[in-house]
C-alpha positions in Angstrom: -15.4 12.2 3.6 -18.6 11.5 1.8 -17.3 14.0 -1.2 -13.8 13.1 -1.4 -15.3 9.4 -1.8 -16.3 10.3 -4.8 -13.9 11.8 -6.2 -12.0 9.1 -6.0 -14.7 6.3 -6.8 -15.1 8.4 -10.1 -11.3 8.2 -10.8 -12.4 4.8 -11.8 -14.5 5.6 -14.2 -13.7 3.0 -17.1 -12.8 0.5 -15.2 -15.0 -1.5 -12.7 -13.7 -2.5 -8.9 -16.9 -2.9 -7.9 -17.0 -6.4 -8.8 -13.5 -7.3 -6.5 -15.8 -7.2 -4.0 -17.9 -11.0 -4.6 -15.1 -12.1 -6.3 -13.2 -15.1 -5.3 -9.2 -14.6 -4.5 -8.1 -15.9 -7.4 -9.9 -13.1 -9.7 -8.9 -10.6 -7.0 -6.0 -10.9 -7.4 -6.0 -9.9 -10.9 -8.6 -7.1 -10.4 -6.5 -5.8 -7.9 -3.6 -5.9 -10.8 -6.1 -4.5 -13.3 -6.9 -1.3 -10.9 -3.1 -0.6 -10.6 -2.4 -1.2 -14.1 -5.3 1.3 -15.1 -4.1 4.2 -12.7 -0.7 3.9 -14.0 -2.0 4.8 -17.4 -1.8 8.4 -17.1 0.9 9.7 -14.8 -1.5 13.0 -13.9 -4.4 10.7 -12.7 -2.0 8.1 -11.2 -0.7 11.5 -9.0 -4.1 12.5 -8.6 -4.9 9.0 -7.1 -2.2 9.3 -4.5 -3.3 12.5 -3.1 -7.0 12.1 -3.1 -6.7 8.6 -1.4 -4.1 10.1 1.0 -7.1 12.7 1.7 -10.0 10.2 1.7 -7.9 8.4 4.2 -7.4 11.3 6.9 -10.9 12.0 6.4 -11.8 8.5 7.4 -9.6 7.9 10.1 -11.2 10.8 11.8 -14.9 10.2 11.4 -14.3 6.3 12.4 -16.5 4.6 14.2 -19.9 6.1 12.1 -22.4 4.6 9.9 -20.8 6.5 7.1 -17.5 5.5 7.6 -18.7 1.6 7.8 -20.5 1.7 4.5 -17.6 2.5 2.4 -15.1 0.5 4.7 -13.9 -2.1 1.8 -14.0 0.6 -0.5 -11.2 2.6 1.6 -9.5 -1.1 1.8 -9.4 -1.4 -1.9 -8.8 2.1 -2.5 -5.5 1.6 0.1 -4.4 -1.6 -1.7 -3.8 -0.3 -4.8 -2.0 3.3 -3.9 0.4 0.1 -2.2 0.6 -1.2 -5.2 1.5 2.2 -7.0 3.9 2.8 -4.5 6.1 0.0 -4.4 7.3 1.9 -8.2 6.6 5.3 -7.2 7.6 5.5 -3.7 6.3 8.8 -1.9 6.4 7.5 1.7 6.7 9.4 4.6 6.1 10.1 7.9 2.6 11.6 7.6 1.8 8.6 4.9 2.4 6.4 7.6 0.6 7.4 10.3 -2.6 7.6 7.9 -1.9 4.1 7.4 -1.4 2.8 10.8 -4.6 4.8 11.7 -6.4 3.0 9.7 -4.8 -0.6 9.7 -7.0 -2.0 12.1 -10.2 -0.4 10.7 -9.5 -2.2 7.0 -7.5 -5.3 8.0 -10.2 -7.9 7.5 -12.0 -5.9 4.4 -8.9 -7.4 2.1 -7.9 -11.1 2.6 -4.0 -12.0 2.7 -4.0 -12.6 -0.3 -4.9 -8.8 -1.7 -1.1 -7.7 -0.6 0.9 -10.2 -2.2 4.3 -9.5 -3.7 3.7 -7.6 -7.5 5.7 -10.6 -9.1 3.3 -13.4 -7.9 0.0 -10.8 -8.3 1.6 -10.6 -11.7 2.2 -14.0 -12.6 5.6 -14.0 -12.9 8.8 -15.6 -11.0 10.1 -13.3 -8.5 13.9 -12.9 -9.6 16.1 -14.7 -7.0 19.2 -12.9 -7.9 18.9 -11.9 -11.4 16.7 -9.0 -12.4 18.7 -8.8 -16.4 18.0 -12.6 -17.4 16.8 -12.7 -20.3 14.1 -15.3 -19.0 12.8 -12.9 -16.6 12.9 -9.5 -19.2 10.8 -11.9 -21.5 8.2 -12.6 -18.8 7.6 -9.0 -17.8 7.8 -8.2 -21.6 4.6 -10.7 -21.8 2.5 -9.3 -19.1 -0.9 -8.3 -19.9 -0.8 -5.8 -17.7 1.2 -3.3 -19.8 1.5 0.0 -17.6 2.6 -2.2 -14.7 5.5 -3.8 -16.7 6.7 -0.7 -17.4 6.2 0.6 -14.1 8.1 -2.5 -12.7 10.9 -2.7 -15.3 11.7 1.1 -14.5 11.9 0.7 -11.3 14.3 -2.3 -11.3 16.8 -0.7 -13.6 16.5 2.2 -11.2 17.6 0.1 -8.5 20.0 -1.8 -10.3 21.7 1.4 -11.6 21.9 2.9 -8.0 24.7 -0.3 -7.1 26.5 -0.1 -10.4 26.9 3.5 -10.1 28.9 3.0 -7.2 31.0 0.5 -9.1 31.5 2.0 -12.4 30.1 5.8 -12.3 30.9 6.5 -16.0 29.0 3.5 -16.9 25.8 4.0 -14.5 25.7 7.5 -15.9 25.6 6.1 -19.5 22.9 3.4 -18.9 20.9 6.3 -16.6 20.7 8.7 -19.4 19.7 5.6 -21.6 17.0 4.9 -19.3 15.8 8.5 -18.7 15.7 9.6 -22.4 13.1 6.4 -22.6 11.0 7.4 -20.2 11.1 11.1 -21.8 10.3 10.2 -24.6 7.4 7.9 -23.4 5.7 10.7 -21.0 6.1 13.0 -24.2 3.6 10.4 -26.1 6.5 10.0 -28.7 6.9 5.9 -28.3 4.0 3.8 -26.8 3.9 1.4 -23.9 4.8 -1.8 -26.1 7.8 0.3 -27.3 9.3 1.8 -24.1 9.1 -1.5 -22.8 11.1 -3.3 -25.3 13.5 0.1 -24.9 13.8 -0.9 -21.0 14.6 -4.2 -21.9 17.4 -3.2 -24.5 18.9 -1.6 -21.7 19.1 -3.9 -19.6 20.1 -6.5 -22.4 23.0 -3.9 -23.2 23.9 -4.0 -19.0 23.6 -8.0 -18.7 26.4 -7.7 -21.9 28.5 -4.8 -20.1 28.8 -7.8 -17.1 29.8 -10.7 -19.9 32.8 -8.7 -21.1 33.6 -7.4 -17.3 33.3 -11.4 -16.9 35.4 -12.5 -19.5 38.0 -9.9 -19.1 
């Protein structure tokens, strides 16, 4: 447990979580956002993350209750809060997943306030869309987000989500915008467009579908 700790603790390296810890909510909060953001950077250490905090957690749930286990309790927590974060992008759930996290739910519950497992919109800064995910209010916002690799992150995965329902309305046209969307995110894996640029390539996108609606509208 002790190793695989450390492995992960050092996956951080660049970026410091230690100080979420005697922080107040408010900057938590954003710490939190900041820890996500900074394993999305780099999809190989974001998959890296995953498994070696899936590890850390079996590992932990089995030597619970020690000494050891207790001194690196809110680290696990924090650890745990932002693989949820990742997740809710890049789901990998399943049944195993879960019963790590159930294992270890009431070990951590009180190491992370309410608070630390917000929705990603509010945690973000940014209005939750009620019912539409293409206004152009709500691309702008993500577009503004400090938080770079999350807004990416985000906006792929509600195009993803989006195209799934239109697909089964207009295949030809879900096809189009899918091959749209996964030549962007090609591209951006292959280093050939940055972050700032895939993003306002997601956005495009989804400009181009709220448009596809208009002349569906006025026809």
């Amino acid at each position: 447990m002790k190793t695989k700790f450390e492995i992960v603790d050092q996956m951080f390296y660049g970026f410091e979580y230690s100080k979420y810890f005697g922080a107040p909510n408010s900057e938590k909060l954003q710490i939190l956002l900041g820890a996500t953001n900074f394993m999305l950077q780099d999809e190989k250490l974001k998959e890296r993350f995953l498994a070696e905090t899936m590890a850390l957690s079996k590992l932990f749930a089995m030597t619970v209750p020690s000494p050891e286990s207790e001194q690196i309790r809110d680290e696990i927590a924090f650890f745990q809060a932002v693989k949820a974060r990742i997740n809710k992008f890049t789901p990998s759930g399943g049944v195993t997943d879960q019963q790590v996290q159930t294992a270890i739910k009431q070990i951590v519950e009180d190491a992370l306030s309410s608070d630390g497992v917000i929705d990603i919109f509010e945690a973000a800064g940014i209005k939750a869309p009620s019912l539409d995910i293409l206004s152009d209010d709500f691309l702008l916002e993500v577009k503004n987000m400090e938080q770079k690799h999350i807004a990416f992150a985000l906006l792929k995965k509600l195009l993803n989500d989006e195209l799934k329902i239109r697909k089964r309305k207009n295949m030809a046209q879900g096809k189009r915008f899918s091959e749209m969307l996964e030549s962007a995110v090609k591209r951006y894996h292959n280093n050939q467009i940055d972050t700032a640029q895939v993003i306002q390539e997601l956005s495009d996108i989804a400009h181009e579908m709220k448009l596809e609606d208009k002349k569906a509208e006025d026809i």
